[in-house]
N, C-alpha and C positions, 0 to 999 in steps of 0.2 A: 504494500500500500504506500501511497508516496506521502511525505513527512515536507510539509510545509517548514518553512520557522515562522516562528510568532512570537512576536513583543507586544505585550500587552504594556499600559502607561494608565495609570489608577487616578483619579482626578477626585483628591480627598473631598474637594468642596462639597461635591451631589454625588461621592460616592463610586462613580461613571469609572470602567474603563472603557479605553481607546485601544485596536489592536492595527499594529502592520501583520499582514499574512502574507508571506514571501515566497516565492519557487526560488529554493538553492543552484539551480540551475542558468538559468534565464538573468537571474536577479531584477523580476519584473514583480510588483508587489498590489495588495490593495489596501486601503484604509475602511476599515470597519467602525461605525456609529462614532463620528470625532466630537469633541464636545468646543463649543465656543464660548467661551468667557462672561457670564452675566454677572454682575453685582446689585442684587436686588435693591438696597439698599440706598445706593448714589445713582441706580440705573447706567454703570456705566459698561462696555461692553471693550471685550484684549482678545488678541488670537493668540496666546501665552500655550494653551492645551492642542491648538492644532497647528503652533510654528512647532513644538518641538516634536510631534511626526512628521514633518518637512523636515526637519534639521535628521532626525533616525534617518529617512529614506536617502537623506544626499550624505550623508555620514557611512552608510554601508554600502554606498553605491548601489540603488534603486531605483527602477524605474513606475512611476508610478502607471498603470492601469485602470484601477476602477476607485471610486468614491462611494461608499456603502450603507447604509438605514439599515438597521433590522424592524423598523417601526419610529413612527411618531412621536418623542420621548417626550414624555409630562414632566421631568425635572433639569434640563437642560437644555437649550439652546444646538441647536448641528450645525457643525461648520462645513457642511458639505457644501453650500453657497461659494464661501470664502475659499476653500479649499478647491475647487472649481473656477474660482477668479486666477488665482496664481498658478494652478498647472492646467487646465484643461482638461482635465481628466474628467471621462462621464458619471454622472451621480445616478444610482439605482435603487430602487424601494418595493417593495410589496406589491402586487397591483389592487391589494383589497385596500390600498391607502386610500381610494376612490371613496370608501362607505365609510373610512376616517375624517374627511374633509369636510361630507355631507352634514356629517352629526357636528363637529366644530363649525360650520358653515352657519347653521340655524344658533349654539349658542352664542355665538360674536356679530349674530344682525348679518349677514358677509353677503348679502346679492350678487355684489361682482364677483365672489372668488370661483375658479373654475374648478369644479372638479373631476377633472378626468386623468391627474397624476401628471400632467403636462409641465408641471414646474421641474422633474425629475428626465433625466433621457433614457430610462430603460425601468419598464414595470415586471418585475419578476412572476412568474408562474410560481403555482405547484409543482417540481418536477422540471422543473428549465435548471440547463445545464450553462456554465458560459467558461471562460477560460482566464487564468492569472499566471501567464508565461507557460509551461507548461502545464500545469495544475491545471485537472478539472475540479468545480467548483459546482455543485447540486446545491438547489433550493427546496426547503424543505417549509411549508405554510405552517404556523404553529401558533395559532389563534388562542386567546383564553386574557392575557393580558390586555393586549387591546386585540382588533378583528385584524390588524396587518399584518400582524407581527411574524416574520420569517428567521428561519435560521442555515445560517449558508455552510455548507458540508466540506470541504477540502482536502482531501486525501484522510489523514487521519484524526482529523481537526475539525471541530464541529464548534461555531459560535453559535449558543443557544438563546443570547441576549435576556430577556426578563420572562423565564421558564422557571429552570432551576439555579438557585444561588449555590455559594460553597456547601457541601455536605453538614456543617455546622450551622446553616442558615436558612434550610428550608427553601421555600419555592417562592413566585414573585406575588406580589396582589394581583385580584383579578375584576376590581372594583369601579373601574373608569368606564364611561361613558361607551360601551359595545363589550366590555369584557366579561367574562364568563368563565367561573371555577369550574365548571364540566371540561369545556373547551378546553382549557389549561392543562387538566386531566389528562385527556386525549392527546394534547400535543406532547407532554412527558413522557405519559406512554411506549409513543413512538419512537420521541430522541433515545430514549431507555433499550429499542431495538437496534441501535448500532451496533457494533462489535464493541466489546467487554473494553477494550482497550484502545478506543475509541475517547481521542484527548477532548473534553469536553469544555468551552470557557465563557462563563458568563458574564452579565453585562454591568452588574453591581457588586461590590464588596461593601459593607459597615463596619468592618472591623469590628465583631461582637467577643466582647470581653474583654477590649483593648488590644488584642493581636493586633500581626501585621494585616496586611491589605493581599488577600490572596485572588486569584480568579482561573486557576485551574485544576482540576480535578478529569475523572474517568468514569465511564460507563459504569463499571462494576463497582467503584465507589458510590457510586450515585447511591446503585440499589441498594447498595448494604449499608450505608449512612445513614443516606439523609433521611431524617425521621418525618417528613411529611408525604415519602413513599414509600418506604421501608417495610414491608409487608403488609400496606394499606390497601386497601378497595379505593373502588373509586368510589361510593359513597364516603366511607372516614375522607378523604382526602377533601371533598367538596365542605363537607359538615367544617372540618377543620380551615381550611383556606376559609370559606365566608364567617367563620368566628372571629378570624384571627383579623380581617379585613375589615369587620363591624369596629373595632378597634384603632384604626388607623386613619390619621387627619390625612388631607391632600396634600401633596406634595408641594411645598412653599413655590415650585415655580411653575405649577401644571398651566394657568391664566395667563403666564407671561409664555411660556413655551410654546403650547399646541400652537397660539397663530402666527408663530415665524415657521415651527416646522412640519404643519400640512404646506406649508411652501419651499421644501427643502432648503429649511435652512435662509431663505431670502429673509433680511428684516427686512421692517416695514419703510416706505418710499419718505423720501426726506420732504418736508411740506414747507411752507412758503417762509420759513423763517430759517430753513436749514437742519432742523430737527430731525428726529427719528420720535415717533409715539406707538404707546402698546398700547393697546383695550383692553381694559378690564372689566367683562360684564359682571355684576352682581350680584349674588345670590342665585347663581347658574347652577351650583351644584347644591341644591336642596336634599338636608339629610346630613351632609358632610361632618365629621369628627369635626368639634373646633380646636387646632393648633394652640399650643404654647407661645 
């Protein structure tokens, strides 16, 4: 089976890793889910997170290929835009991003936004294969988090993005606006069918206990670990996932996020005084945990 390298780059602020996935061969590479700089607080916006996978890629001598989403991200910003400015490299996403826009489309008022994935140059299937130097690269659709959410296969190397966390952290929420703990189910499942030793790397670390910041793990550790599958049903699994979910506030940047990236990553257009502005509708998310 062919063995990519991957450097994953851990983005303490929201938690986010960033991965290069590289053919040893070719030295042609892609950038997976990059994260772009918000500062809630001053509103101010750095490409700190996605210059230094530029600096990796001209540092090891790489070429870049593709620009990556595994999904719509609710706690950071994608610098697939930005990353796209400086290299030219095509950016690719889901194609159920389409029924992701829809639902952000009605809560942000958005008449003009278009949704038919067109902000993006390549809508992935179920099942579409596409190429990273020599590396073939399968798409695998793994809905539950949100309805886009994919995970891209590469020889032995599977980024499973917001499915399953570290063995020590259980599984992603499944509570955002199209998301479903069945769903979620279903797509672990599946990922859970790859070969035993099958490098698996997910999209979030929290460092729980104070450890390091870890984001890889294996098939067979999955199943024998992580205690949110670990000789669960799929009923236990759901019961547990929406308990654990009733529990959990929205993520401080889901309002500021969703509407730059159902537009891969574009911020919003500078208005007559030179600015950039976000929308924040209120009270969109009825029910929500209130935050600390």
């Amino acid at each position: 089976m062919q063995q990519p390298e991957v450097a994953g780059f851990h983005d303490a602020r929201t938690g986010s890793i960033q991965y290069v996935v590289a053919c040893p061969k070719t030295r042609r590479c892609a950038i997976i889910d990059p994260v772009l700089d918000f500062d809630e607080k001053s509103g101010s916006t750095a490409t700190t997170n996605a210059d230094r996978l530029l600096e990796h890629i001209a540092s090891h001598d790489l070429t870049l290929e593709w620009i990556l989403d595994t999904h719509p991200h609710a706690d950071h910003f994608s610098a697939a835009s930005y990353l796209k400015a400086r290299t030219g490299a095509p950016t690719a996403i889901g194609e159920h991003v389409v029924q992701v826009q829809r639902i952000w489309k009605d809560i942000y008022n958005w008449p003009d936004l278009a949704c038919d994935g067109s902000q993006w140059d390549r809508l992935f299937s179920d099942g579409d294969t596409f190429r990273i130097g020599d590396l073939e690269a399968h798409v695998m659709h793994s809905p539950g988090h949100t309805l886009a959410s994919i995970s891209y296969i590469v020889g032995d190397a599977a980024f499973i993005h917001d499915t399953l966390f570290m063995p020590d952290s259980g599984s992603a929420r499944a509570d955002f606006p199209g998301g479903s703990a069945d769903s979620l189910w279903a797509s672990i499942e599946r990922i859970l069918t790859l070969p035993d030793q099958t490098r698996l790397f997910t999209g979030h670390d929290y460092m729980p206990g104070g450890r390091e910041a870890l984001w890889e793990s294996t098939v067979a550790e999955q199943r024998r670990d992580n205690p949110h599958v670990a000789g669960r049903s799929r009923a236990e699994f759901v019961e547990i996932r929406q308990a654990r979910d009733r529990t959990l506030p929205m993520p401080k940047l889901i309002l500021h996020a969703l509407q730059v990236n159902i537009r891969g990553g574009a911020l919003p257009e500078p208005e007559t005084d030179g600015r950039r502005y976000l929308k924040i509708p209120l009270d969109a998310l009825p029910g929500s945990v209130w935050g600390r």
